[in-house]
C-alpha positions in Angstrom: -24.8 -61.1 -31.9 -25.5 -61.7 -28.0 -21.9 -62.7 -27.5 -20.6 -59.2 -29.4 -22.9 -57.5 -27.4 -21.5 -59.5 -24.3 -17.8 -58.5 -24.9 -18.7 -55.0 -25.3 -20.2 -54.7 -22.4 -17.3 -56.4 -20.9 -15.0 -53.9 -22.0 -17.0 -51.2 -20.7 -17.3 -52.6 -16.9 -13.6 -53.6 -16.9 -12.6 -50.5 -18.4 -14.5 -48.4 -16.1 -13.9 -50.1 -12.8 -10.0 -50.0 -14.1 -10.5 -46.3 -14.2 -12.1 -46.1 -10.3 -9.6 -47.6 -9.1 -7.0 -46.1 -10.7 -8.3 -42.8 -9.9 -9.6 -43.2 -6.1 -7.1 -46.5 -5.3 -3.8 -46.6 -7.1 -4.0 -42.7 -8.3 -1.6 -43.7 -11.2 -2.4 -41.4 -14.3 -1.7 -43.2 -17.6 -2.7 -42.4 -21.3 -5.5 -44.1 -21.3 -8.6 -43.4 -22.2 -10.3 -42.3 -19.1 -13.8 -41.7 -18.3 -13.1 -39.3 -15.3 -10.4 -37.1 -17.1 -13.1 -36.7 -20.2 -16.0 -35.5 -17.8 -13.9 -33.1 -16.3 -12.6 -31.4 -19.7 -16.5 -31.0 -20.7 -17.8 -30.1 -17.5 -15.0 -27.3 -16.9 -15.3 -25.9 -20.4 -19.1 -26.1 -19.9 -18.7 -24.6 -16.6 -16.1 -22.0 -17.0 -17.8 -21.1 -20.2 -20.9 -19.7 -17.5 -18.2 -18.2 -15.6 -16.8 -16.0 -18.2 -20.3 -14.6 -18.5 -20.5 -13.0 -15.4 -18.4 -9.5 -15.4 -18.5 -9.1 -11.5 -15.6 -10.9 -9.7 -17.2 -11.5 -7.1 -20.3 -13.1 -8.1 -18.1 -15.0 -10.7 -16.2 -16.5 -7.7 -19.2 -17.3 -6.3 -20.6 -19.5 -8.8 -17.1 -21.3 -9.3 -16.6 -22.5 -5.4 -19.0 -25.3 -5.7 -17.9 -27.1 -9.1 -15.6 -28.6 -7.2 -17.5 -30.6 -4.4 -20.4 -30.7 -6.7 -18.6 -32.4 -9.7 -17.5 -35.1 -7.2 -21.1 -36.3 -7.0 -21.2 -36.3 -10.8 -18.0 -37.5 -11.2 -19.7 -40.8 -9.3 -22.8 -40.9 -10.9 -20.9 -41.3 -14.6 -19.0 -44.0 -13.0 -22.4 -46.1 -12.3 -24.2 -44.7 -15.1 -21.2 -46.6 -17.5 -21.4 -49.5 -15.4 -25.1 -50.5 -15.5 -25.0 -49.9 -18.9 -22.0 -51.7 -19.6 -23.5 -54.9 -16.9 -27.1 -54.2 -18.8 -25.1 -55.0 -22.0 -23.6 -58.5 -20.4 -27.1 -59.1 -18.8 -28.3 -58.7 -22.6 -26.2 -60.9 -23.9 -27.1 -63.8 -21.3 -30.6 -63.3 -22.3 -31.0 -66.7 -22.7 -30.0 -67.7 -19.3 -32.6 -64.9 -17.5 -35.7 -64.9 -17.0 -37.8 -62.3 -17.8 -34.7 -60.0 -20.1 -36.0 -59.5 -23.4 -34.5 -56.1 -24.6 -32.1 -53.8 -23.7 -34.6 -51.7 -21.3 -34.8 -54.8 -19.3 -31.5 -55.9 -19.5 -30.2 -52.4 -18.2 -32.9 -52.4 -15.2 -32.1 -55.7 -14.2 -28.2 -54.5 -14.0 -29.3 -51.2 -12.2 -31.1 -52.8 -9.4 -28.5 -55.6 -9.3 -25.6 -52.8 -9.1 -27.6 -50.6 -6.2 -28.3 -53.9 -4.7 -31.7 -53.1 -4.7 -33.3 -56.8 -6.1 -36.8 -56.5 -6.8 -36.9 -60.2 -8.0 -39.2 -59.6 -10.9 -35.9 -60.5 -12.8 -33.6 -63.6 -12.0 -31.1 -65.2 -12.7 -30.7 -68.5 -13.7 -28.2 -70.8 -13.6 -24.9 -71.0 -11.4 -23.1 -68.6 -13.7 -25.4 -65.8 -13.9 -25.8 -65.7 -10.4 -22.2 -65.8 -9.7 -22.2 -63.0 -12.3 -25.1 -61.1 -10.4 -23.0 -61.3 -7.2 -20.0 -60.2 -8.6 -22.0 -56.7 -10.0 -23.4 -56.2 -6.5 -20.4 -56.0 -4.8 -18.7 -53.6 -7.9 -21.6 -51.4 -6.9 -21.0 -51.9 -3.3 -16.9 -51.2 -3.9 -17.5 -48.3 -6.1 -20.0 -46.5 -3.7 -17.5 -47.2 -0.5 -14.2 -46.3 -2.6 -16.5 -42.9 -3.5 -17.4 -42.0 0.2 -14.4 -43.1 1.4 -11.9 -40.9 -0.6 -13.8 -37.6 1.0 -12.0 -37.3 4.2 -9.0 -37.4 2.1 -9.6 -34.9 -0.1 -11.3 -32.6 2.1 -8.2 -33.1 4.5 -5.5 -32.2 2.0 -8.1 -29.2 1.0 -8.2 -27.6 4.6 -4.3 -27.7 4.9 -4.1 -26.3 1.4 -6.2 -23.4 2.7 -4.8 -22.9 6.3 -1.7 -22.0 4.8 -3.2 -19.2 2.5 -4.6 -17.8 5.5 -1.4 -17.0 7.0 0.0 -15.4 3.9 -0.4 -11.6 4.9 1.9 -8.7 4.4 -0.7 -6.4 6.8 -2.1 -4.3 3.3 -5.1 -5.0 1.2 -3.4 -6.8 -1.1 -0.4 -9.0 -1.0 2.8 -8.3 -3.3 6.3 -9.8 -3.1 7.5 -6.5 -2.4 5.1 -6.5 0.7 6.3 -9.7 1.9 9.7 -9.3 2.0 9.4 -5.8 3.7 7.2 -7.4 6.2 9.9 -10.2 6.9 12.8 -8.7 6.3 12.2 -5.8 8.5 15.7 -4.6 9.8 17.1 -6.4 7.1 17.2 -10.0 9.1 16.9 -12.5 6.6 15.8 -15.3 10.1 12.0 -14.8 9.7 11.8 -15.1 5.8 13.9 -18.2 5.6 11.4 -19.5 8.9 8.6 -18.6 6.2 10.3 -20.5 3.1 10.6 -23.9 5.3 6.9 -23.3 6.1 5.9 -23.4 2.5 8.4 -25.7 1.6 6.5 -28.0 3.8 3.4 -26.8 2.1 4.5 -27.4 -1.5 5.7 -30.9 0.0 1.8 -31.8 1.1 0.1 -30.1 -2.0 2.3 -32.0 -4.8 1.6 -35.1 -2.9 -2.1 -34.8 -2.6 -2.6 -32.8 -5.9 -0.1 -35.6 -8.0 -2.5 -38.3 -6.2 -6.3 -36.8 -6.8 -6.0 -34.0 -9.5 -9.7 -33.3 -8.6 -8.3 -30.9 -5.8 -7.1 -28.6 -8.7 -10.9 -27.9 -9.0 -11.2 -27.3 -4.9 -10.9 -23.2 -4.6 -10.9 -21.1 -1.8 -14.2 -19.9 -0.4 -12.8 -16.5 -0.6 -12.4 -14.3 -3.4 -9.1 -13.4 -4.3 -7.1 -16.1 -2.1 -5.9 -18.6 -5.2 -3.3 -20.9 -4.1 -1.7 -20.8 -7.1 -0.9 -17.2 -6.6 -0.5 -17.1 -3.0 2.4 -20.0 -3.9 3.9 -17.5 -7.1 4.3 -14.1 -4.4 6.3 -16.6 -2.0 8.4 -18.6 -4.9 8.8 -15.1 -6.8 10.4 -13.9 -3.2 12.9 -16.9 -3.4 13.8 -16.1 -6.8 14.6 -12.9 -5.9 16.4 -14.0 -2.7 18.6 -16.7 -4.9 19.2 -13.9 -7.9 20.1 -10.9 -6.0 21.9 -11.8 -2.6 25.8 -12.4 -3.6 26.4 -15.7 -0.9 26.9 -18.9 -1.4 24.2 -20.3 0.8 20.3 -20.1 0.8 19.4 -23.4 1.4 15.9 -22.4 2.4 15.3 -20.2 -0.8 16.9 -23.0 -2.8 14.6 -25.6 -1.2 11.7 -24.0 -1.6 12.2 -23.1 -5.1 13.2 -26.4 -6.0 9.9 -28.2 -4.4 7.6 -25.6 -5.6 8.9 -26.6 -9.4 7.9 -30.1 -8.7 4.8 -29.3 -7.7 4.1 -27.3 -10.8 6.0 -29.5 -13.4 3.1 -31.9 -11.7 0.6 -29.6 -12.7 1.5 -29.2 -15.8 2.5 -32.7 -16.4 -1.1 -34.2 -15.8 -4.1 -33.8 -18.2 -7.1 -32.4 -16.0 -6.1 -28.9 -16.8 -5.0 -27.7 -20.6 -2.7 -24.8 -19.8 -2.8 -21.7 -21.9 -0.1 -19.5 -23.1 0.8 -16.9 -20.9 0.4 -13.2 -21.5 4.0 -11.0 -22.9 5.1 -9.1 -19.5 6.3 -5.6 -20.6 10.4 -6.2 -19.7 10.2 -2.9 -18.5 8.0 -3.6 -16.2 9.6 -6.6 -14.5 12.8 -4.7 -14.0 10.8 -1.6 -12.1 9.3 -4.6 -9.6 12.7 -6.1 -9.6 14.7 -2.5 -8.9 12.4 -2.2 -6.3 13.0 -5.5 -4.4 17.1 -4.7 -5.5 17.2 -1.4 -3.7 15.7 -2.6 -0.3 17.5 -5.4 0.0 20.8 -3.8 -0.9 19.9 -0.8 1.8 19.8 -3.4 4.3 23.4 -3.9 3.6 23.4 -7.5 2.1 26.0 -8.6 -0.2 24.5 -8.2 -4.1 25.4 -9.0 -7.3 25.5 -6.3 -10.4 22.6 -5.3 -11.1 22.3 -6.4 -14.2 23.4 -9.9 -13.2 21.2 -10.4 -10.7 18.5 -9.3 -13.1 19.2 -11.8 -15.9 19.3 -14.6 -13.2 15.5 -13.5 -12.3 14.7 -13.6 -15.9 16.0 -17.2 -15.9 14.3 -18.2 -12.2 11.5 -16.4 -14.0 10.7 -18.7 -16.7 10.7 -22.0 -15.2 7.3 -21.1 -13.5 5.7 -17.7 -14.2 4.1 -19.0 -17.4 2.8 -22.2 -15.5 1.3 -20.1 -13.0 -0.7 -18.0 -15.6 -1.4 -20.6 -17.3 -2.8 -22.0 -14.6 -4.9 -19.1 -13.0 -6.1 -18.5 -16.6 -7.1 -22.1 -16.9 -8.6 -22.3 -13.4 -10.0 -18.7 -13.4 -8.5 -17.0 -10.4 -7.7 -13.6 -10.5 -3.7 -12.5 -10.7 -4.2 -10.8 -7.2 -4.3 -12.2 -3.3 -6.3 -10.6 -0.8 -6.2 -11.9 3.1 -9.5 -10.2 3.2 -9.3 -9.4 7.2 -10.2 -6.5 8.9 -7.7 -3.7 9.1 -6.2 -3.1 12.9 -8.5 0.0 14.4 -5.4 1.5 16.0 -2.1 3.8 14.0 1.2 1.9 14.5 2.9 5.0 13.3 5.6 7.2 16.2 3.0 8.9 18.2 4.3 12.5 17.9 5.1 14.2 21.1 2.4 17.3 22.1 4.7 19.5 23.8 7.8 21.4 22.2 11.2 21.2 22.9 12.5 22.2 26.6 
């Protein structure tokens, strides 16, 4: 029975410390079972369960912000919790060769202050093998405590860039549209400062599919101010590309085509791994997308730009369309963030509008 209980313990620390370093080392994602992908499927759906409870956006938001920090530290202490239980079970099943281990209570508390290196000596070892082995748990605890600490400046890094970006994304109203955006950069119908704006978030989408694809746990990381999702802030540019690469009748927008094409990666990646169970997205009224799409269609064609039909140009956005508008709802359903982006700034105090002259005409 002591060797049975031995293995299994076995299997637990090897298959935990397989999934630490898998997750904060190697960040390969296989099928596996793995103990940090189940405790964030039952802390989310515990946590966004709360969520759903609170009508007011605002105070929803709120309470949302710090799951992602927060579930780092707990994230860490089911990683040590499995592995003093699954060293208490080896220390259990070498009963015979330690003094003073005589049930599993002991067993386990000789393993905790063995792994947190804290060593009382009321229990020791005995015999060159179960030191050896005693060792060997001190520095997992060690590793898996540093590994912890040390992935932080990582995460939080790719976090802030994540969220610089968004603070940029402005089309000066209260609310940000595609329609907004591309008036705002297209002013004059000069197509320079959009496609400047497309190789910035190209960029972007470059940085957040590598860090993302490395530590899913930043899908958890949302902005600290309501209304400012990533996910949406990257769907009003990537929906201005596919309008861009549907509507405008010229061979070459490499910077609309670029962006489009990194921002699917980054989404296939989200969809691809298993922290987040996307949703089906909601039916769009048809009707509706064709207003928002006559709308973009008519300013960019009064700027005098070569465009397709209409009705070409709309059934290529219908096909841009669906490789990532349901991702994106899935993904702001599955997250929680509102289908809006707000720079939340302070309007200008001064009219930009002609000032209007106070005397008549000579």
């Amino acid at each position: 029975m002591y060797i049975a209980v031995g293995i299994v313990g076995i299997i637990v620390v090897v298959g935990t410390f397989r999934d630490v370093v898998s997750t904060v080392v190697t960040t390969q994602r296989d099928r596996r079972w793995s103990a940090a992908r189940r405790y964030f499927a039952i802390t989310w759906r515990w946590y966004a369960h709360m969520a759903r409870r609170i009508d007011d956006p605002k105070r929803r938001e709120r309470f949302l912000v710090p799951y992602g920090p927060v579930s780092l530290v707990g994230l860490l202490a089911v990683w040590v919790g499995l592995l003093v239980f699954g060293w208490g079970l080896v220390w259990w099943g070498l009963q015979r060769h330690m003094e003073g281990i005589h049930s599993l209570d002991s067993a386990t508390y000789f393993s905790g202050v063995t792994f947190l290196t804290i060593g009382y000596g009321d229990i020791v070892a005995e015999g060159g093998g179960s030191r050896i082995l005693a060792v060997v748990e001190g520095l997992m605890g060690i590793l898996t405590t540093a590994l912890v600490i040390g992935l932080l400046p990582t995460l939080f890094g790719a976090y802030m860039r994540r969220e610089a970006m968004l603070l940029t994304l402005d089309d000066l109203h209260d609310q940000v549209t595609p329609l907004g955006y591309l008036q705002r950069y297209t002013d004059g119908g000069n197509l320079g400062p959009l496609y400047a704006e497309f190789r910035s978030w190209d960029d972007w989408c470059a940085d957040v599919y590598d860090s993302h694809s490395a530590y899913p746990v930043l899908l958890w990381f949302r902005s600290r101010q309501w209304g400012r999702s990533w996910s949406v802030g990257l769907g009003i540019v990537l929906e201005c590309a596919s309008y861009i690469l549907a509507i405008i009748d010229q061979p070459n927008h490499h910077e609309a085509q670029s962006l489009y094409r990194r921002a699917i990666m980054l989404l296939d990646t989200v969809r691809g791994h298993e922290h987040v169970k996307l949703p089906e997205p909601p039916e769009i009224p048809r009707e509706r997308v064709e207003q928002q799409f006559r709308a973009v269609y008519d300013l960019l064609a009064g700027y005098g730009h070569p465009v397709r039909p209409f009705d070409e140009a709309l059934e290529r956005e219908h096909t841009l369309r669906a490789d990532y508008v349901p991702v994106l709802y899935g993904l702001s359903e599955a997250l929680l963030a509102p289908i809006e982006f707000r720079p939340n700034v302070r309007p200008i105090p001064v009219s930009f509008e002609p000032s209007t002259p106070s005397g008549g005409a000579a």
